[in-house]
C-alpha positions, 0 to 999 in steps of 0.5 A: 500500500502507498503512502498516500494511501495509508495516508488516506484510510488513516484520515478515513478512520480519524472521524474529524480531521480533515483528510485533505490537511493530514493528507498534505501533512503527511506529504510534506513529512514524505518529501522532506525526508526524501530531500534529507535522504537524496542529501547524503547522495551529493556529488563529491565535490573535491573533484573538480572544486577548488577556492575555498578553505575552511578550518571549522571543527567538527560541530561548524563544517568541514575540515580542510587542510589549509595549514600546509595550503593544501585543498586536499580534504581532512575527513568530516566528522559524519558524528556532527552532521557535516558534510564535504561542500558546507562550510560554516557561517563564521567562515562565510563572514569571513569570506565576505568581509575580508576584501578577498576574492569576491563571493556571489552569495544566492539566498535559495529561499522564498522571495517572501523569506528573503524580504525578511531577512538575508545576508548583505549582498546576498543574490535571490534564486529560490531552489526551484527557479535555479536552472542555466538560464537564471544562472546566465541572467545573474552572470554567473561564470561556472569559476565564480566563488558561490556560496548558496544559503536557506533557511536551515540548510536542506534547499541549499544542500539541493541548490549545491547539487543542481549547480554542481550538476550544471557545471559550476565548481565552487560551490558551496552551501552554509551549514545551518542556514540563515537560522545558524547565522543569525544564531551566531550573531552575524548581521542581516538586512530586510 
């Protein structure tokens, strides 16, 4: 029997619920663990990744081992929920306020989230509008430094994959998302 299925005799049985809301409820629950799941399936993006470093600890993002300038990746802690192509919100500052290499920030969310709140600077392409024509009209080159954020980091983790998958080679997505900057007192606009 199908999920939505099951959903359905569920909501049938529950005299005075709402089958159409539980139904979405449970619909919702389905695709955001099938976006949790396709997350740990990402591309690796040391293959053809290069610009970025960070020396975060196991619990702020990925290890890279930038003491010898080396890009060669340190092993996450998979403990801590880290994965190879986050890098954490003190890092993204960093970047961005260093005068370095500029940075294209995307903010992946809604454009109602983004009039919210956002970081300085950041550029709005919600995750399901990314495609090669977007990209082309903001004037992304596939070298650019780009760092892509949401709300908590699971539309980022998705937005990551689809530039990968379009060519772009350094990406990255900012662990925890805009809910993990502000946490850490970074400043936003909106």
């Amino acid at each position: 029997m199908s999920v939505l299925a099951r959903s359905m005799a569920m909501a049938e049985e529950r005299k005075g619920v709402n089958a159409a809301f539980f139904i979405g409820v449970v619909v919702v629950l389905v695709m955001a663990v099938t976006a949790i799941i396709a997350g740990t399936s990402a591309p690796d993006p040391d293959a053809s990744f290069s610009g970025f470093s960070d020396s975060g600890d196991s619990e702020t993002g990925p290890k890279k081992d930038g003491e010898n300038g080396s890009d060669a990746t340190v092993p996450v802690d998979t403990d801590s929920g880290s994965k190879d192509f986050e890098v954490s919100p003190s890092y993204v500052y960093s970047q961005i306020t260093d005068g370095g290499e500029p940075v294209k920030l995307i903010d992946v969310r809604s454009g109602y989230e983004y009039t919210a709140q956002h970081l300085k600077n950041a550029i709005l392409l919600p995750s399901e509008n990314i495609n090669q024509v977007e990209l082309d009209k903001l004037g992304l080159g596939k070298d650019d430094k780009i760092i892509v954020y949401c709300n908590a980091g699971v539309r980022s983790a998705k937005a990551y994959r689809i530039l990968v998958s379009l060519g772009y080679t350094n990406v990255k997505s900012m662990t925890g998302g805009i809910v993990e900057w502000t946490n850490e007192g970074f400043p936003t606009e909106g």
